[in-house]
C-alpha positions as CSV (number, residue, x, y, z in Angstrom):
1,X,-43.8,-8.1,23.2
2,X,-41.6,-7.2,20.1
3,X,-45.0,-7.5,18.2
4,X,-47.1,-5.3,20.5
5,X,-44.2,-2.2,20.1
6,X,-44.2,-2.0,17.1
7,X,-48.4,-2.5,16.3
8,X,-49.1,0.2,18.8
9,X,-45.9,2.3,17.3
10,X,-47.8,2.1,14.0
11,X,-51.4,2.8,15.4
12,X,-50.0,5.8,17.3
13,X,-48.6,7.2,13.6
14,X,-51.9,6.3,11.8
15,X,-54.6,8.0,14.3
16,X,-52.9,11.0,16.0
17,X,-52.8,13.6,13.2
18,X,-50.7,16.0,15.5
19,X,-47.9,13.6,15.2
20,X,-48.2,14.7,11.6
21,X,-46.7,18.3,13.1
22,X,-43.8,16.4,13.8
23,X,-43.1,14.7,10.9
24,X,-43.4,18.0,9.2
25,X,-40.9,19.5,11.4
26,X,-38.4,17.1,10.8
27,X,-38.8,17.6,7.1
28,X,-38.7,21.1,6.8
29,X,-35.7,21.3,9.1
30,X,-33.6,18.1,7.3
31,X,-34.7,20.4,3.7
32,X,-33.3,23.8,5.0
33,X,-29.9,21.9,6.1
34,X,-30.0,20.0,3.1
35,X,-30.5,23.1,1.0
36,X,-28.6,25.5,2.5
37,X,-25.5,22.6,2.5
38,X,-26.1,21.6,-1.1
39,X,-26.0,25.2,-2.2
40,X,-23.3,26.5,-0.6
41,X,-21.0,23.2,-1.4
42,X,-22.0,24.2,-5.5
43,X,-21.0,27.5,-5.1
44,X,-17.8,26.6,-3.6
45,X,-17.6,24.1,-6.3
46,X,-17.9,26.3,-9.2
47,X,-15.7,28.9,-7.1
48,X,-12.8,26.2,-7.2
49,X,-13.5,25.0,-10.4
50,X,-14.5,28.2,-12.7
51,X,-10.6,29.3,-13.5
52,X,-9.5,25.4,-14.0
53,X,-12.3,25.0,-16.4
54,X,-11.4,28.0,-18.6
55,X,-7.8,27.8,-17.9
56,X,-6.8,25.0,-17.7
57,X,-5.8,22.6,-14.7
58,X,-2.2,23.7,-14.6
59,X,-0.9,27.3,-15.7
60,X,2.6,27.6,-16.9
61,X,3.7,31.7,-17.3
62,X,6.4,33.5,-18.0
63,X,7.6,36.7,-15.8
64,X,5.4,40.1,-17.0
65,X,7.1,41.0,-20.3
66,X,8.4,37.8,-20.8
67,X,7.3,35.6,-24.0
68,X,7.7,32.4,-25.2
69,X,8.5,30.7,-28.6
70,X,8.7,27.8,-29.9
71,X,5.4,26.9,-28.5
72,X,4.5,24.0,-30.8
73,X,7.6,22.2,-29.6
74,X,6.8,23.1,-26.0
75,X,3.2,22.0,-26.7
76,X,4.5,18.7,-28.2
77,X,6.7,17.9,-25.4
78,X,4.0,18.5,-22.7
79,X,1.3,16.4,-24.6
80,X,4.1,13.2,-24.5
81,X,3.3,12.8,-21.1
82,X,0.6,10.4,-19.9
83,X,-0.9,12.8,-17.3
84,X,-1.4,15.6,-19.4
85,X,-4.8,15.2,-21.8
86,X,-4.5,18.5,-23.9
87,X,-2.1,22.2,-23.8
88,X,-2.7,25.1,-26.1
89,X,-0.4,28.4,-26.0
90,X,-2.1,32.1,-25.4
91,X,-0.8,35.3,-25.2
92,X,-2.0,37.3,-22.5
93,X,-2.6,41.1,-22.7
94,X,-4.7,43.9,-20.9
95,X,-6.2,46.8,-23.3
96,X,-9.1,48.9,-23.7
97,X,-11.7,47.9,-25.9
98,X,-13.6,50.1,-28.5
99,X,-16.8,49.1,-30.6
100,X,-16.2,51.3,-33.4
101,X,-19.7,51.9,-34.5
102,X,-22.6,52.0,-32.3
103,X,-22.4,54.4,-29.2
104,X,-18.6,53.8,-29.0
105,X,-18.1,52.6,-25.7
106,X,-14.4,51.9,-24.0
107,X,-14.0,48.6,-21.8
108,X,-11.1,47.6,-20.0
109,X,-10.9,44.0,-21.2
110,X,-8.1,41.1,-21.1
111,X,-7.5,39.9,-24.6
112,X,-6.3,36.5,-25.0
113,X,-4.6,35.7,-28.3
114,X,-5.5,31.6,-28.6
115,X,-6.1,29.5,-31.5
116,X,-9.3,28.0,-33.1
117,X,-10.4,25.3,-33.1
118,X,-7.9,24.1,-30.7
119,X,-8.0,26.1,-27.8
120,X,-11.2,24.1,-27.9
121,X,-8.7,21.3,-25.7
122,X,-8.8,23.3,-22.5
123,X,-11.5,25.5,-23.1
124,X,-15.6,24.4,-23.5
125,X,-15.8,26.7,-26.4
126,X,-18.1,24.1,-28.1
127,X,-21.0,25.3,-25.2
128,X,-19.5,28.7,-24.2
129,X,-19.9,30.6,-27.7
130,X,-23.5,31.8,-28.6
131,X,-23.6,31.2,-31.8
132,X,-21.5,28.8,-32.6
133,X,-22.8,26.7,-29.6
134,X,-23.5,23.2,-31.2
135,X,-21.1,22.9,-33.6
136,X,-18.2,20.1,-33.7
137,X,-15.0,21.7,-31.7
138,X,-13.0,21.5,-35.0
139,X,-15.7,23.5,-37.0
140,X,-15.2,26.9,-34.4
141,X,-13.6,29.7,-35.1
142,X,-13.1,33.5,-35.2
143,X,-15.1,33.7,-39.5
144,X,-16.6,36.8,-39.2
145,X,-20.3,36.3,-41.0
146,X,-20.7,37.7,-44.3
147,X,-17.0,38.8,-44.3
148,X,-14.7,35.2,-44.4
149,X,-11.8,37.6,-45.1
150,X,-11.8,39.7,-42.0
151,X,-9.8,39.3,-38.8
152,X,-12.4,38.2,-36.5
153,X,-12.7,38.6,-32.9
154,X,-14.7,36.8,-30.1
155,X,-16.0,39.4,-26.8
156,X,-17.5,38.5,-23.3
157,X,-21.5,39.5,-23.7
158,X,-20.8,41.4,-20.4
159,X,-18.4,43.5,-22.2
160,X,-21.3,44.3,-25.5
161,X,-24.2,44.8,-23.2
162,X,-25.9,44.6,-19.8
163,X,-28.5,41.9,-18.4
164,X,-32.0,43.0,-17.6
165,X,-32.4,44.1,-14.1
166,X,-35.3,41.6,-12.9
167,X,-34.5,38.4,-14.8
168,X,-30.7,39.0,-15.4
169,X,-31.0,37.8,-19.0
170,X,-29.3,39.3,-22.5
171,X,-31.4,40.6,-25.2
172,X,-29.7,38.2,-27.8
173,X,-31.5,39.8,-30.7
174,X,-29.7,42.6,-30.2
175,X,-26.3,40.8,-29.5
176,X,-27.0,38.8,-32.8
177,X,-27.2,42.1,-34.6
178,X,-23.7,43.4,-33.4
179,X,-22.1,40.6,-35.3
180,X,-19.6,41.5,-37.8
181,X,-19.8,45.1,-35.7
182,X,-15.8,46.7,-36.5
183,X,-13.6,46.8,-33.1
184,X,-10.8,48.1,-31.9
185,X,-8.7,46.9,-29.1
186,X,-6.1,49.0,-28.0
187,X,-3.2,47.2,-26.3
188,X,0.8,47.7,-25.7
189,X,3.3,46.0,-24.6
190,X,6.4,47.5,-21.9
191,X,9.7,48.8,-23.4
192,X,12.8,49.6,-21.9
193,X,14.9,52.3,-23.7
194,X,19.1,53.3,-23.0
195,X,20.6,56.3,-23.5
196,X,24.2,56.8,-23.1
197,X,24.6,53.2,-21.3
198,X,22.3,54.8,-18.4
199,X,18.8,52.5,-18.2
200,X,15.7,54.6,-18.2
201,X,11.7,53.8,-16.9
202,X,10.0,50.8,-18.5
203,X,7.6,52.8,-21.2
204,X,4.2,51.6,-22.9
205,X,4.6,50.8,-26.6
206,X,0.7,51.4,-27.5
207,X,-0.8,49.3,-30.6
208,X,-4.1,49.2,-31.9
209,X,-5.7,45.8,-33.5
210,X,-9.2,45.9,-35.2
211,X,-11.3,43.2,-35.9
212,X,-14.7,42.4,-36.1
213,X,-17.1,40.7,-33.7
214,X,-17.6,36.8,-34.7
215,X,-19.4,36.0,-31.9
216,X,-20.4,36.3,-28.7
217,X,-18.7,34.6,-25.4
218,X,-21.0,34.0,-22.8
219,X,-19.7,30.9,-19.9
220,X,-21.6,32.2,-17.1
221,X,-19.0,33.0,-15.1
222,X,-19.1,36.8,-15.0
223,X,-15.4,37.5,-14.8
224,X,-15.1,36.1,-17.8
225,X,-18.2,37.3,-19.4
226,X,-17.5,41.0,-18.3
227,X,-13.6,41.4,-19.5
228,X,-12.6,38.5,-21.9
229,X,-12.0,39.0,-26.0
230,X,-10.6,36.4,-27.5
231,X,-8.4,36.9,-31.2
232,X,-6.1,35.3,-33.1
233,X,-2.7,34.4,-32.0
234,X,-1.2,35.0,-35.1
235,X,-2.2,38.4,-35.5
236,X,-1.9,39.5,-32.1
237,X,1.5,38.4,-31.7
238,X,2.6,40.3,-34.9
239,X,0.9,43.3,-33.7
240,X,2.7,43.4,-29.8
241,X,5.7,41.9,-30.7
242,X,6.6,42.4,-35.0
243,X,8.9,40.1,-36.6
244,X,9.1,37.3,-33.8
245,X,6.6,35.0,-35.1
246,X,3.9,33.7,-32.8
247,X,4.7,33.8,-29.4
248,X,3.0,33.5,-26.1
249,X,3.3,34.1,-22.2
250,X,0.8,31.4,-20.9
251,X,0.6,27.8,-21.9
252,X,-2.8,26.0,-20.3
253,X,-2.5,22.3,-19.9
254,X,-5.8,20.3,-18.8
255,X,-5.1,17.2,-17.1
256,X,-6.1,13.5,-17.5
257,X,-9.2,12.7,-15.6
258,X,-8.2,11.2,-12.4
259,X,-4.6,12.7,-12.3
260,X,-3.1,13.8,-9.1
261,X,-2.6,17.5,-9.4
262,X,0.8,18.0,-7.6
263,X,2.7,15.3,-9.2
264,X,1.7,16.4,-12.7
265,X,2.4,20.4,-11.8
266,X,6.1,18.7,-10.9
267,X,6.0,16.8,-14.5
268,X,5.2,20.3,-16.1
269,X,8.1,21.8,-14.4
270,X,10.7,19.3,-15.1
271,X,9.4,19.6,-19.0
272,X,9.3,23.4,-18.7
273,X,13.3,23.3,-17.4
274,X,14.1,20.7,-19.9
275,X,12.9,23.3,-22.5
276,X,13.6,26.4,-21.4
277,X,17.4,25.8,-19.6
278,X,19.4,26.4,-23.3
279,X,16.4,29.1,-24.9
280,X,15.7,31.6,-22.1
281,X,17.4,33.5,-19.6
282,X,14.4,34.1,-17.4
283,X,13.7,30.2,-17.4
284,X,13.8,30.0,-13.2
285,X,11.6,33.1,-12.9
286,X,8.8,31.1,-14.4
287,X,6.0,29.6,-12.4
288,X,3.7,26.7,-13.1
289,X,0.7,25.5,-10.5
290,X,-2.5,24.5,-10.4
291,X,-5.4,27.0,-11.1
292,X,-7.3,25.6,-8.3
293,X,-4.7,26.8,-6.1
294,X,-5.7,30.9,-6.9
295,X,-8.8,30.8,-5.2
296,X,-8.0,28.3,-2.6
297,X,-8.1,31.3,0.2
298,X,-11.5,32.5,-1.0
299,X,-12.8,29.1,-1.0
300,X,-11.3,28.2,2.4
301,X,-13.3,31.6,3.6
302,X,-16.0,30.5,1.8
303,X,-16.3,27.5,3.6
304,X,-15.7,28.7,7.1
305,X,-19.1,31.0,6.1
306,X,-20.7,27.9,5.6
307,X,-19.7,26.1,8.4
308,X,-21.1,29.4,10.4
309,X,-24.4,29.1,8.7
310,X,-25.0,25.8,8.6
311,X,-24.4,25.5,12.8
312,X,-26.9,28.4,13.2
313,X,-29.5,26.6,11.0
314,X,-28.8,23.2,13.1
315,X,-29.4,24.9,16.4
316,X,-32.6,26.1,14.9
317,X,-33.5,22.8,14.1
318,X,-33.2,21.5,17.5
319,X,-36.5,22.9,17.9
320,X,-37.4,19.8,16.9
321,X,-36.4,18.0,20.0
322,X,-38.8,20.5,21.7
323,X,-41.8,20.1,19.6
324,X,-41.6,16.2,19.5
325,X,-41.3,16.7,23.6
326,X,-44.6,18.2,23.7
327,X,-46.4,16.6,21.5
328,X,-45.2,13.1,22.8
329,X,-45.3,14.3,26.6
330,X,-49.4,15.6,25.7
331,X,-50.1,12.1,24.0
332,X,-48.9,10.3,26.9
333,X,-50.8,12.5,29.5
334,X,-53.9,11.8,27.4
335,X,-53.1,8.2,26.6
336,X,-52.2,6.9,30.5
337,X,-55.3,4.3,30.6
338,X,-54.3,2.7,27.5
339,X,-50.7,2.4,29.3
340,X,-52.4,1.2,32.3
341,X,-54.1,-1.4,30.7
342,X,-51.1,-2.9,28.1
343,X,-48.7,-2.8,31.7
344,X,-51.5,-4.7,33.3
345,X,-51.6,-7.3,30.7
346,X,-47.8,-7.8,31.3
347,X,-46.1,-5.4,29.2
348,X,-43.0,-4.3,30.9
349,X,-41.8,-0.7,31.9
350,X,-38.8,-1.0,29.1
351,X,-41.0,-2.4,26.5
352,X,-43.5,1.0,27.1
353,X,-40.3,3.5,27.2
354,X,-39.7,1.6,24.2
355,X,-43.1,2.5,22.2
356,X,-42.8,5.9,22.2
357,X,-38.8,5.8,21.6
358,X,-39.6,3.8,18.3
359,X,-42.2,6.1,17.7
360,X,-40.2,9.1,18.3
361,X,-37.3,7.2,15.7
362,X,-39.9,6.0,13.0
363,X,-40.9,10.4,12.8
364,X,-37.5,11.2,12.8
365,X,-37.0,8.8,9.5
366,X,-40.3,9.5,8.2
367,X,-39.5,13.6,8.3
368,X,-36.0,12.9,6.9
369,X,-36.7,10.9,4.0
370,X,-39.6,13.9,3.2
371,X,-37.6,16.5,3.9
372,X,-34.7,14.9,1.5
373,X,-37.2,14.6,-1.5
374,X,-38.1,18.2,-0.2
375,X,-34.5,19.5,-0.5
376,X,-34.0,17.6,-3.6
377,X,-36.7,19.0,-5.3
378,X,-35.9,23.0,-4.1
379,X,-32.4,22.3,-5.5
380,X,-33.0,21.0,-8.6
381,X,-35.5,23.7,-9.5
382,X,-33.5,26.6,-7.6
383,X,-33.5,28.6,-10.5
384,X,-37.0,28.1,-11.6
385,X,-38.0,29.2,-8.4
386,X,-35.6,32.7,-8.5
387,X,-37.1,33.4,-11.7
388,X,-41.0,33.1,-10.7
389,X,-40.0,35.5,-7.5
390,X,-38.1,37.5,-9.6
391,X,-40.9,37.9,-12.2
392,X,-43.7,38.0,-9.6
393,X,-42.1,40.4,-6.8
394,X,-39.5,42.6,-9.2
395,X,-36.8,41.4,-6.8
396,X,-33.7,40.2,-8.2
397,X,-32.1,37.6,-5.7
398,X,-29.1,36.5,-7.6
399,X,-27.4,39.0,-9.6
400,X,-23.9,37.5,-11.7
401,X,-22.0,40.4,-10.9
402,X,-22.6,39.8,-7.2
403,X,-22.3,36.1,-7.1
404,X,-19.7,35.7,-10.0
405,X,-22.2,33.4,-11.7
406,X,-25.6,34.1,-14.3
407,X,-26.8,30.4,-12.6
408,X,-27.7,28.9,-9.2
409,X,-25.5,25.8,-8.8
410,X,-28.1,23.4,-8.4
411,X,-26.4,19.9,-8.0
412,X,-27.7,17.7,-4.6
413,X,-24.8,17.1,-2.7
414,X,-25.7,13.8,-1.4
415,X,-22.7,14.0,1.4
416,X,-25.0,15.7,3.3
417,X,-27.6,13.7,3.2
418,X,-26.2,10.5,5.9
419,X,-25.9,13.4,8.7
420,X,-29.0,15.2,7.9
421,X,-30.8,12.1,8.0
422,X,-29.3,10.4,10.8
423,X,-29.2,14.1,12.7
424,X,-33.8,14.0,12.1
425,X,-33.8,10.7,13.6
426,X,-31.7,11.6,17.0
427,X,-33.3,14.9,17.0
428,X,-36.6,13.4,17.3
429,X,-35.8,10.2,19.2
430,X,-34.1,12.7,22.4
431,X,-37.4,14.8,22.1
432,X,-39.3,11.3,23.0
433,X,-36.9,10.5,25.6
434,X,-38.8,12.0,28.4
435,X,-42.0,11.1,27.5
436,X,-41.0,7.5,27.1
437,X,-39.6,7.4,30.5
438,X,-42.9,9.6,31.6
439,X,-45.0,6.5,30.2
440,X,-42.7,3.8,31.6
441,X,-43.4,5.2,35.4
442,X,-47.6,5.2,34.7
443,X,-48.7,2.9,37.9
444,X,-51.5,1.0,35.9
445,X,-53.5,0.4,39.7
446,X,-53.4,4.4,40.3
447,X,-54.3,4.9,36.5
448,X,-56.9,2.4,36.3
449,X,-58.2,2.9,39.7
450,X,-59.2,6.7,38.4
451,X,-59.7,6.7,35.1
């Protein structure tokens, strides 16, 4: 009987094209789960991930005002652990930014005084630079071309121009002509003056550095394309703080692949106290944590959104169940003499419930596997397909400064895939359930007798 099932299970699929409806169903419903899942979990992703990558997997600062020296030795004694894969010093500082020639505009920006080429440890400056992009790490730095001898500086492409309104892209002629274009970024640091032993107000010591573009940040993560300007160390720690050397008030560390996150943060602190306890007064102010950690409350929020979302979408889908109901309950209504007859010939009640429950299982797989080549395929061209509607319609659906990134993330996350599949094949198989038992009660005397 195992034999019969499944032949008429397969002749059912091959000759009743409105079963085709079904299998449709199921694969446009598994596609929009998989979609929606697979985009929100990338966005999330690149949420989590977007300070770590630039920054570093751990941060180690120093209170505001605070800075530290020394740095190569601190450097040295964080890279002799086995957790830690890389750690570069920067100093930190908020300013306004003025291109000198050109229409003169004033940016707020966030300068970061780093060092080339071996910032390149922590930071993907080998992809993120425009026109240095391709080059070996070691090879990058802040040479301004045609003028070796100038202080060179690197700006976000957010902070030189603006991205077409349709297609969100940069005109990169026009960015490749501002190179060697003479900047100023004007920057302080907070003083504290005395009179007559009585403390006074915190004032700003304002200094002015100029450089000269070198070239052109762009990581397509638009807080970082819209305020950053990297310079040299050296120079900006003789311009906020004269006579002290080089000196910093972040140190970035980038993990080991693999390493566990909170027992390295508490092998930076021990080597931060080891350090600091004989060198700085401030030492127990400083903090040192994972960078994940700073968005962890928006990506907790984000994900409760996309728990909301995906729900509404799944009780959407159980249209499904509905639709394979009908169509299954009209095929049985029509198909009650060939029941008739196969229950006459011996085929048991169970075995005909169990027809159209196979049936109603092999649509459900047939739809999911579809609808996950479906999904795939909208994912992996997600940005292709933004751009033709962009292009076609005028209508810009994903703007950077809105979703904090130029790209779609467009990875397949293939956790989703189990439930979505296994969710198409119980979706359809309780939509057959009635009619199965509908067909297992057909009297094959009555049906025969009339029909």
């Amino acid at each position: 009987m195992k034999q019969i099932t499944l032949l008429l299970c397969f002749r059912y699929l091959q000759r009743r094209r409105i079963v085709f409806l079904s299998i449709a169903a199921v694969a446009m419903s598994c596609a929009l789960l998989i979609a929606t899942d697979s985009l929100f979990t990338g966005f999330i992703h690149s949420v989590e991930t977007s300070l770590g990558r630039y920054q570093g997997d751990i941060i180690l600062g120093g209170p505001s005002g605070a800075t530290i020296t020394e740095t190569e030795t601190l450097i040295a004694q964080l890279l002799d652990a086995d957790c830690i894969d890389g750690a570069e010093a920067v100093l930190e500082s908020q300013g306004l930014l003025l291109a000198v020639a050109g229409a003169g505009k004033v940016r707020p920006v966030q300068a970061w005084g780093v060092k080339l080429p071996q910032q390149t440890v922590v930071m993907p400056l080998a992809e993120s630079l425009m026109f240095q992009k391709g080059q070996a790490a070691e090879d990058l730095g802040f040479q301004v071309p045609g003028a070796p001898e100038a202080i060179g500086g690197i700006v976000g492409v957010g902070v030189l121009a603006q991205p077409n309104d349709v297609t969100d892209e940069y005109d990169i002629e026009a960015l490749r002509g501002m190179l060697g274009e003479k900047m100023a970024l004007m920057t302080g640091t907070m003083t504290s003056q005395s009179a007559d032993n009585v403390s006074q107000s915190p004032s700003v010591s304002r200094k002015v550095m100029k450089f000269q573009l070198a070239d052109v940040l762009m990581t397509g993560v638009y807080d970082f394309d819209e305020m950053f300007v990297l310079v040299p160390i050296e120079q900006l720690s003789e311009k906020l703080y004269p006579g002290k050397g080089v000196v910093a008030n972040r140190v970035h560390i980038r993990l080991k692949p693999g390493t566990d996150e909170e027992k390295a943060t508490a092998i930076v602190r021990g080597i931060w106290r080891n350090f600091a306890q004989d060198r700085f007064s401030w030492q127990t102010f400083a903090w040192v944590g994972s960078a994940k950690k700073v968005n962890a409350g928006m990506v907790a929020e984000y994900q409760k959104q996309m728990q909301v979302l995906l729900f509404i979408f799944g009780l959407i889908s159980m249209g499904i169940i509905i639709l394979v109901f009908c169509i299954f309950y009209m095929i049985v209504m029509t198909r009650r003499k060939d029941i008739g007859i196969l229950k006459s010939c011996g085929l048991s009640s169970p075995s005909v419930a169990g027809v159209f429950m196979l049936f109603g299982m092999t649509v459900g797989l047939i739809g999911s596997l579809m609808g996950i080549g479906l999904g795939y395929a909208i994912i992996r061209n997600i940005n292709a397909i933004e751009r033709m509607i962009s292009l076609i319609f005028g209508i810009n659906l994903w703007q950077a400064s809105t979703y904090k990134f130029m790209q779609i993330p467009n990875t397949m996350n293939w956790d989703s895939v189990l439930w979505v599949t296994a969710a198409g094949i119980i979706a359809a198989a309780v939509g057959s359930l009635i009619p199965a038992f509908a067909a297992a009660r057909v009297r094959p005397v009555e049906t025969l007798q009339y029909e």
